[in-house]
C-alpha positions as CSV (number, residue, x, y, z in Angstrom):
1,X,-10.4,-18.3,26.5
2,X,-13.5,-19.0,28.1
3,X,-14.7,-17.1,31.9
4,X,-13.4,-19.4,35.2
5,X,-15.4,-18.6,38.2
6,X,-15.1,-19.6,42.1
7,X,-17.2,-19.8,44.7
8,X,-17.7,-16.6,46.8
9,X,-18.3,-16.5,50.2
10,X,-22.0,-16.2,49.6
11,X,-22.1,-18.9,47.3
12,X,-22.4,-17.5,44.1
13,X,-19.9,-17.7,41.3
14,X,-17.1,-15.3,40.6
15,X,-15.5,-14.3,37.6
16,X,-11.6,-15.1,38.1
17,X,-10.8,-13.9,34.6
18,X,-12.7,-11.0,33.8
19,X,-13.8,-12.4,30.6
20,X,-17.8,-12.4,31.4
21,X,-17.9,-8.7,32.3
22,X,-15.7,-7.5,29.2
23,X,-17.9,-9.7,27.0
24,X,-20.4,-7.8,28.8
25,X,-19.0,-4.2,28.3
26,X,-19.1,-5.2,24.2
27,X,-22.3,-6.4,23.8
28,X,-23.1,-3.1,25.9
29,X,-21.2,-1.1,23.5
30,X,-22.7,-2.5,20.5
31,X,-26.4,-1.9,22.0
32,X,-25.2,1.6,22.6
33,X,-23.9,1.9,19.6
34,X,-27.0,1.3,17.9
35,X,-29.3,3.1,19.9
36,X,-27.0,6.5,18.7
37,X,-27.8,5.3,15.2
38,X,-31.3,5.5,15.7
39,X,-30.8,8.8,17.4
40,X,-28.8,9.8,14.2
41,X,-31.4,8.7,12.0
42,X,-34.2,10.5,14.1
43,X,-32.1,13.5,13.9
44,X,-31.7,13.6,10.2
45,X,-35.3,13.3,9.8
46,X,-36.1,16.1,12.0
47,X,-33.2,18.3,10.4
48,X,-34.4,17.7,6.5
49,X,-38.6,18.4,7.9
50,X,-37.0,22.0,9.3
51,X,-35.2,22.5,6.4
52,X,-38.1,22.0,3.9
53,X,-40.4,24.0,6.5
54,X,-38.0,27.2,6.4
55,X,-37.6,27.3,2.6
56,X,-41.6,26.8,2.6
57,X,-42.0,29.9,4.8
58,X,-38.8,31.9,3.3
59,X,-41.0,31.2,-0.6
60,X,-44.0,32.1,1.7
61,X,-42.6,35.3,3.2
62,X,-41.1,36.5,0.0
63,X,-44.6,37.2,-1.9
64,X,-44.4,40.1,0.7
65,X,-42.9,43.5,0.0
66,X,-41.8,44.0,3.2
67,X,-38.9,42.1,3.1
68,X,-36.4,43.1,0.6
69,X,-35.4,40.6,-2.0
70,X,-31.2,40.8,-1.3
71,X,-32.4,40.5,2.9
72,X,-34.4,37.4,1.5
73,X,-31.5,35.9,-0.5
74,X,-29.3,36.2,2.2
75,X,-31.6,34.7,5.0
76,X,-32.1,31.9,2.8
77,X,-28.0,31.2,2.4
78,X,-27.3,31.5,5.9
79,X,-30.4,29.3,7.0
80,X,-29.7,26.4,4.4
81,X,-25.8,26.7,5.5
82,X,-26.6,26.3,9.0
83,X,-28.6,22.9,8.3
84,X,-26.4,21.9,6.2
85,X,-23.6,22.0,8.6
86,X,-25.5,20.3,11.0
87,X,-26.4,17.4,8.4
88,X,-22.9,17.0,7.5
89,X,-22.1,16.5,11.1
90,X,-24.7,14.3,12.1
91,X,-23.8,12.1,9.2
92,X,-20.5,12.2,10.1
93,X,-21.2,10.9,13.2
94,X,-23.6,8.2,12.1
95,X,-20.6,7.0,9.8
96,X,-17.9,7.1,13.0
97,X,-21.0,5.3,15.1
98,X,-21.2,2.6,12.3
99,X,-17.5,2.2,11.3
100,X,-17.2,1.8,15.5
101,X,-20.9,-1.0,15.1
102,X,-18.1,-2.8,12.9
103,X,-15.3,-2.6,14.8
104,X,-17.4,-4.2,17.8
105,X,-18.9,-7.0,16.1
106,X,-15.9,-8.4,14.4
107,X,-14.6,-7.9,18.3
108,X,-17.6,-10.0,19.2
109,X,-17.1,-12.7,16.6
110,X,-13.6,-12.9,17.1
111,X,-14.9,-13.9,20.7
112,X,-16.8,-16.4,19.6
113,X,-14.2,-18.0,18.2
114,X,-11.9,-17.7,20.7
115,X,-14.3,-19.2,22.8
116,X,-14.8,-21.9,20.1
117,X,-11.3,-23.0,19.6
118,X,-10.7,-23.0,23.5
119,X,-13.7,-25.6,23.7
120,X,-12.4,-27.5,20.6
121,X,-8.7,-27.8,23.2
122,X,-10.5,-28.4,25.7
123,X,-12.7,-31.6,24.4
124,X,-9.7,-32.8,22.5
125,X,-7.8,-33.3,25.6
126,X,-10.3,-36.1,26.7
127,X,-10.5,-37.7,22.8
128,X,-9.6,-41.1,22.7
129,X,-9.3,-42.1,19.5
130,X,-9.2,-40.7,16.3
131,X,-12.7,-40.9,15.6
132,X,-13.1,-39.1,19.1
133,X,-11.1,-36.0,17.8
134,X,-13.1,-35.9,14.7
135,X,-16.4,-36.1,15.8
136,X,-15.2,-33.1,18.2
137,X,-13.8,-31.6,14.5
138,X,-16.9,-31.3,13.1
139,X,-18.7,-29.8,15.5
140,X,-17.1,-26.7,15.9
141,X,-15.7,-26.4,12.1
142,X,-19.6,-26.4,11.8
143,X,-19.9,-23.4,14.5
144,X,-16.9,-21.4,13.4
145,X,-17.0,-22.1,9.7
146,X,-20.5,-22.8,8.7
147,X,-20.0,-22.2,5.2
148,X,-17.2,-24.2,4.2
149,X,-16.7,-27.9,4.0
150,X,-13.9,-30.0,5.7
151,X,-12.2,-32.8,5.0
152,X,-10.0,-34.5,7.8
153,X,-7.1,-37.2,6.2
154,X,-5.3,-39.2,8.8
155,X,-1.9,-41.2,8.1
156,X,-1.9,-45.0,8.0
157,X,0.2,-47.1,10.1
158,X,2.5,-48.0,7.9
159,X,2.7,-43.8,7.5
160,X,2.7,-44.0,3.4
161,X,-0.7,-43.3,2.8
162,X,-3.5,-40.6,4.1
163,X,-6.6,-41.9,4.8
164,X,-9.9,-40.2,5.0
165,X,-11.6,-39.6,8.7
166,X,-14.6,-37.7,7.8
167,X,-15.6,-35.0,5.8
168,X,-19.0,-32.4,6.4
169,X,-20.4,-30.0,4.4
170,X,-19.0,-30.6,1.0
171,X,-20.4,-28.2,-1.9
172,X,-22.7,-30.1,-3.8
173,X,-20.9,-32.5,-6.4
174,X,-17.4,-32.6,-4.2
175,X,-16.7,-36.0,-3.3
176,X,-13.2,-36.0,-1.5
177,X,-10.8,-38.7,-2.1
178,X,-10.7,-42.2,0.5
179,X,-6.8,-42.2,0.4
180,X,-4.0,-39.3,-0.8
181,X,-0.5,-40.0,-1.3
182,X,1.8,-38.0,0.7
183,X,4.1,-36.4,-2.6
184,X,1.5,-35.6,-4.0
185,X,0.4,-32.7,-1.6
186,X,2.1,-29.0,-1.5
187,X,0.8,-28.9,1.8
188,X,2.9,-31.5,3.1
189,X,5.9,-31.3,0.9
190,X,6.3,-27.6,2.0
191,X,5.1,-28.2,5.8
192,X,2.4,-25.5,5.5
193,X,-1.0,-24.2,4.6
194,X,-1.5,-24.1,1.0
195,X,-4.3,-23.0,-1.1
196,X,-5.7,-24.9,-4.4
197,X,-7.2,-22.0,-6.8
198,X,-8.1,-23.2,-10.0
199,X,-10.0,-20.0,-10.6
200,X,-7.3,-17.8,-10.4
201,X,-4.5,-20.2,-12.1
202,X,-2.6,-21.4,-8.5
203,X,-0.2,-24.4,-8.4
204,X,-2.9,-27.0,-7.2
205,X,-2.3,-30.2,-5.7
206,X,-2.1,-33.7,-7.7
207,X,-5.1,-35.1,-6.2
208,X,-7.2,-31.6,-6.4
209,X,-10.1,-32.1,-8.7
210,X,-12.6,-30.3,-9.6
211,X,-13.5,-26.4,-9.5
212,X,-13.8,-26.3,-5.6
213,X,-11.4,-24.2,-4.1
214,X,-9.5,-25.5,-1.0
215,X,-6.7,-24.6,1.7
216,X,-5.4,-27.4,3.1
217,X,-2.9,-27.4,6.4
218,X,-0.4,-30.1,7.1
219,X,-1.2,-31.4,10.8
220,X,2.0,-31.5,12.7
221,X,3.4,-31.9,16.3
222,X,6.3,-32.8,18.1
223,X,8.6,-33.2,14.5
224,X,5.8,-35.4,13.3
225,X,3.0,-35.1,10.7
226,X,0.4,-36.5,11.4
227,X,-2.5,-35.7,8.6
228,X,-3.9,-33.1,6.7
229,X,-7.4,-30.6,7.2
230,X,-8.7,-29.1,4.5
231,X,-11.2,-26.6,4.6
232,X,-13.2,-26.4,1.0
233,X,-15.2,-23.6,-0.9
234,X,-16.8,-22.9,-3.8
235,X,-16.4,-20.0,-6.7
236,X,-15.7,-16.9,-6.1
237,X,-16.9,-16.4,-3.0
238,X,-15.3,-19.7,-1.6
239,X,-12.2,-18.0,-2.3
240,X,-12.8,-15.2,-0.5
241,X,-13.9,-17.1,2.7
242,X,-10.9,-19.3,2.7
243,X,-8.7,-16.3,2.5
244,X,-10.1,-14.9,5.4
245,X,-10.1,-18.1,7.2
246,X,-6.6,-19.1,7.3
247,X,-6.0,-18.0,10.3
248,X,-8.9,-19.4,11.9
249,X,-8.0,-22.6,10.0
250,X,-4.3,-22.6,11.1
251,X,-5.1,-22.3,15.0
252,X,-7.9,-25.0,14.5
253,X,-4.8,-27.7,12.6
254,X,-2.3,-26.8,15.7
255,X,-5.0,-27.8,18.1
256,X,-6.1,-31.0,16.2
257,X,-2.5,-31.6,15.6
258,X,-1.3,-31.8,19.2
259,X,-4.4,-33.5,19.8
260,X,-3.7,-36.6,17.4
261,X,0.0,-36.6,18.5
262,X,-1.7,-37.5,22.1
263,X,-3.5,-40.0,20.6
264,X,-1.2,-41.8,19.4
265,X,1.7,-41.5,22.2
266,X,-1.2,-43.1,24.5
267,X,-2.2,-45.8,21.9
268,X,1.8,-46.7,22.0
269,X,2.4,-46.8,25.0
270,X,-0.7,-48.6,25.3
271,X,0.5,-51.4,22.7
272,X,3.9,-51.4,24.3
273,X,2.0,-52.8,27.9
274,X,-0.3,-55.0,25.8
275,X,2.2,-56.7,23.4
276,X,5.4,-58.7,23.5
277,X,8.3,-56.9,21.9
278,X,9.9,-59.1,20.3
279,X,7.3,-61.2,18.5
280,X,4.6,-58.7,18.9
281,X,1.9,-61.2,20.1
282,X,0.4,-60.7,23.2
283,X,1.6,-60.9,26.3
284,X,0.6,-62.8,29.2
285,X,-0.9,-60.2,31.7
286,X,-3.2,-59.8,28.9
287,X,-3.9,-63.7,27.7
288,X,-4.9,-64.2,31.6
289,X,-7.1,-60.8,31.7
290,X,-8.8,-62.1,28.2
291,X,-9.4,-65.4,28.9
292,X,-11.2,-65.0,32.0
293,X,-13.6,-63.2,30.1
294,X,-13.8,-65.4,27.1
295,X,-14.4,-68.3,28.9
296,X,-17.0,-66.7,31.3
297,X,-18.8,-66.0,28.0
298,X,-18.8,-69.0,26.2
299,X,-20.0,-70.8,29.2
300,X,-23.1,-68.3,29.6
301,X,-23.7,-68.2,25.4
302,X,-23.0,-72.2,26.0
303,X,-20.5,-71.7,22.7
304,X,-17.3,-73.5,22.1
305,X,-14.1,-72.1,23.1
306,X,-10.8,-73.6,22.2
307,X,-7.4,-73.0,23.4
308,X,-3.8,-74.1,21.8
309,X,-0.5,-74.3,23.2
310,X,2.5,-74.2,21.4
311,X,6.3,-75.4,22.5
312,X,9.1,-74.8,19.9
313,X,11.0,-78.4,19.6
314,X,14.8,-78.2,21.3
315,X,14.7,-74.2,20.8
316,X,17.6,-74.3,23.8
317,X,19.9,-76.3,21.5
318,X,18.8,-73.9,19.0
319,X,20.0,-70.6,21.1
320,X,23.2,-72.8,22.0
321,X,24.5,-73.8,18.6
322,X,23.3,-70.6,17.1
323,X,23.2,-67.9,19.2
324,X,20.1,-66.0,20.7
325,X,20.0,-63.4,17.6
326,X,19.0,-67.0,15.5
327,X,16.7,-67.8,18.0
328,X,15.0,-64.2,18.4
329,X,14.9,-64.2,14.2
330,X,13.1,-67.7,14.5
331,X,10.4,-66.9,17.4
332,X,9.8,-63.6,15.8
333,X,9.0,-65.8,12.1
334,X,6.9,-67.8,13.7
335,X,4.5,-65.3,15.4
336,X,4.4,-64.0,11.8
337,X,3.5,-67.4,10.2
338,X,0.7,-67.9,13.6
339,X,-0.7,-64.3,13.2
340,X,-1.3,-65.2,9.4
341,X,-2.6,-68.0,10.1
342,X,-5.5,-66.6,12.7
343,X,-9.1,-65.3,12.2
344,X,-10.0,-61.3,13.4
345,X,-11.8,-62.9,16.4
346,X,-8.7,-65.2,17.7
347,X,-5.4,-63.8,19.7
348,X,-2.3,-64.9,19.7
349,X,0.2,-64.5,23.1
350,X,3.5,-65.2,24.1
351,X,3.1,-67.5,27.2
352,X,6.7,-67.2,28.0
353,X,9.7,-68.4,26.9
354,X,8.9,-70.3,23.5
355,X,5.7,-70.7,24.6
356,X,3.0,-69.4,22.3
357,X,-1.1,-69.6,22.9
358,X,-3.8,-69.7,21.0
359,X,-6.8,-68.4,22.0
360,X,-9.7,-69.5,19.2
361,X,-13.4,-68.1,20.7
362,X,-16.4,-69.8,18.4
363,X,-14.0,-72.4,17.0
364,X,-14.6,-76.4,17.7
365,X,-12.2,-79.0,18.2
366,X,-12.2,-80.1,15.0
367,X,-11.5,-76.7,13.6
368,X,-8.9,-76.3,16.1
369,X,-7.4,-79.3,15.1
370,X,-7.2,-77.9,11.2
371,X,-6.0,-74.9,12.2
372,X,-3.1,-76.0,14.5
373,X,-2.7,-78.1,11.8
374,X,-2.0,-75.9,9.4
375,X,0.2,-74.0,11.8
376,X,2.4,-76.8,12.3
377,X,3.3,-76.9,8.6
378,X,4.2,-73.4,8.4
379,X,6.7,-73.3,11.3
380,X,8.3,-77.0,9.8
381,X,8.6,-74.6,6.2
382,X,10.7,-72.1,8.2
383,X,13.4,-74.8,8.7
384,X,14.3,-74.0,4.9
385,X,14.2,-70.1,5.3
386,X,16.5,-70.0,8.3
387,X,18.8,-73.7,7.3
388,X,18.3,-74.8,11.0
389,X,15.1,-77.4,11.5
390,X,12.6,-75.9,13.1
391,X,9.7,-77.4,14.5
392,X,6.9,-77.2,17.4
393,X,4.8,-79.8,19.7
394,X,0.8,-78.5,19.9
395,X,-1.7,-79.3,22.3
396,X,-5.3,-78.9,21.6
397,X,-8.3,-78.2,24.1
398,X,-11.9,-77.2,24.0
399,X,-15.5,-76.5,25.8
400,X,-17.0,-78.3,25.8
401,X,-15.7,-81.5,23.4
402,X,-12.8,-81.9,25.8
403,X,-14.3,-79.8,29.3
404,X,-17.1,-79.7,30.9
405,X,-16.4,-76.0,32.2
406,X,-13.2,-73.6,30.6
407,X,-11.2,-73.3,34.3
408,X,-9.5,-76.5,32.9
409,X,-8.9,-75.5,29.5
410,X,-5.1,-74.4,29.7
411,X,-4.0,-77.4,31.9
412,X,-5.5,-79.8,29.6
413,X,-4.0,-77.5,26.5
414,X,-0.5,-77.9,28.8
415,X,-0.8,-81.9,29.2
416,X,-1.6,-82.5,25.2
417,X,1.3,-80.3,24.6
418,X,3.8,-82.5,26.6
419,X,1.6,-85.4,24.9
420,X,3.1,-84.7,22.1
421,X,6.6,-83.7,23.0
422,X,6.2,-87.6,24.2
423,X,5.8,-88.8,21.1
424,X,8.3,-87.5,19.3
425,X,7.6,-83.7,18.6
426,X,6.7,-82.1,15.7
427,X,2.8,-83.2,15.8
428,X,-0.8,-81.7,17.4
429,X,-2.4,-83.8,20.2
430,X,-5.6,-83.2,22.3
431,X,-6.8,-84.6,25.6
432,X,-9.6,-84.1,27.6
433,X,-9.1,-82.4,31.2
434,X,-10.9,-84.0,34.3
435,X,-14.5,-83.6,34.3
């Protein structure tokens, strides 16, 4: 966890953790710790000059016949003993000082990725979207993990298929799937990580391919699984890495996990304020909200903008003689047959009631016409489906074949409507508002 600091009474920052100084304290112990090995080394050198200098002078001294040969033997024993002892023990130490230079620096890296995964938290809190959380992904897979590749597979909607989000720094030749099916994964059949080895004759996934080796990590939060993460290496030493990564790997799928299961609690609640229910169109805060701003922007583009109202034909008698479970299985069959119907671009809303509107930006009268049209057929074909007749009255207008400005546009959508409930139902009119 990264340092926190406050304000001190003089103004400058404090640390409220502790974290800066102990960081500190390691970095100081590593800089120690290296300045004894230099001393060590220095030390060693000094030791092996003396000890070439003494058996120099002992060979020296014992051309002379004043020192007796057993005296010189001896000398020479307990000389090369005593620096040898000391050698021993300065190499010792240099092996405790560099076993301790270890100890530190894993310390240190373990640090900085502790501060890593606390930053990847952190950002992930504020993603919005799933291409928010794995832009943030990559980036510090990148900084903890530069050596392996990941892959990041997201569920579908309809939650039968993974889908690919984005993938990084693949081995060369690795070209990861666009879609996995869900059986066909040990990781998500057994609800944990699971590692693809080829090289060493593992149970591998169905859609592993290739000699890459991977572990992969089911993503999973709150009961539900969201994806899969899979970290990728290559030969030998790819296996290694990925063995010593799982837990790193493990703490980054929890955060990325809880991080997508916020994602999508806020885009369902999200679709729950935007949509109807029961049909699943929109509803009508957001018709009003949206066409305010379509028709501001056709009038400044000068484009057409065309808006179609809908009225099911005596759907009270309907809910009367049939009951309001026939009538909710009718309105909801013919949003289906509507939304069908419609282009990317044009939104379909539940007015109230069995009121339905078309909003169809870009789209002339004519082509309204068509397409209202065509919508009129496919509600009249539901009266087969369902063994009731079911029909609907339209009303067509547009800017700026039927209104000089778009304010109008739903009143004179409204009157075409009842136009047509006037003569006789089942049809599309269009009339123009007041200029």
């Amino acid at each position: 966890m990264t340092a926190y600091f406050d304000q001190c009474p003089d103004g400058e920052p404090r640390d409220v953790t502790g974290v800066s100084a102990w960081l500190d304290r390691l970095r100081g112990g590593i800089g120690a710790g290296r300045k004894d090995m230099t001393l060590c080394d220095t030390l060693l050198g000094l030791l092996l000059l003396s000890l070439m200098t003494v058996l120099y002078e002992l060979d020296r001294h014992g051309m002379s016949p004043i020192i007796a040969p057993a005296d010189l033997l001896i000398s020479r024993l307990v000389t090369i003993a005593a620096i040898a002892l000391l050698l021993g023990l300065i190499v010792f130490s240099r092996r405790r000082i560099m076993a301790s230079l270890d100890t530190l620096e894993q310390a240190q890296e373990a640090r900085h990725q502790a501060d890593e995964l606390f930053n990847l938290t952190d950002m992930l809190q504020s993603a919005d979207s799933y291409e928010d959380a794995t832009a943030v992904l990559q980036v510090t897979t990148q900084q903890i993990l530069p050596s392996l590749g990941t892959a990041l597979y997201i569920f579908n909607q309809a939650g039968d298929q993974l889908e690919l989000s984005g993938a990084w720094n693949l081995p060369q030749g690795c070209e990861p799937s666009p879609t996995l099916a869900p059986n066909n994964c040990w990781a998500l059949k057994r609800g944990r990580s699971h590692l693809n080895d080829p090289l060493h004759g593992s149970v591998c996934c169905s859609h592993h391919t290739g000699s890459t080796v991977t572990l992969e990590f089911p993503m999973q939060a709150r009961g539900s699984v969201f994806g899969l993460i899979k970290f990728i290496g290559e030969g030998q030493e790819g296996c290694v890495k990925l063995r010593h990564a799982e837990r790193i790997g493990r703490a980054i799928a929890e955060s990325i996990s809880l991080a997508l299961s916020n994602i999508q609690l806020r885009e369902t609640l999200r679709h729950q304020s935007l949509r109807d229910p029961l049909t699943g169109l929109y509803n009508r805060g957001y018709l009003d909200e949206t066409l305010d701003r379509l028709q501001r922007l056709a009038e400044r583009n000068q484009s057409h903008l065309s808006l179609v109202m809908i009225d099911l034909d005596n759907f009270k008698a309907l809910n009367d003689t049939y009951g309001h479970a026939k009538g909710d299985a009718v309105l909801s069959d013919v949003a289906h047959v509507i939304q069908g119907n419609l282009r990317s671009s044009d939104l379909a809303c539940r007015y109230g009631g069995e009121e339905l509107v078309l909003i169809l930006p870009d789209c002339s009268l004519d082509q309204a016409l068509t397409k209202a049209e065509q919508c009129r057929g496919r509600i009249e074909a539901l009266s087969s489906l369902h063994h009731v007749p079911i029909t609907a009255s339209f009303g067509v207008a547009t800017y700026p074949e039927t209104s000089k400005s778009c304010e109008g546009l739903m009143g004179s959508a409204d009157a075409a409507m009842y136009q047509a409930k006037a003569l006789g139902r089942n049809r599309v009119e269009w009339t123009a508002c007041p200029a």
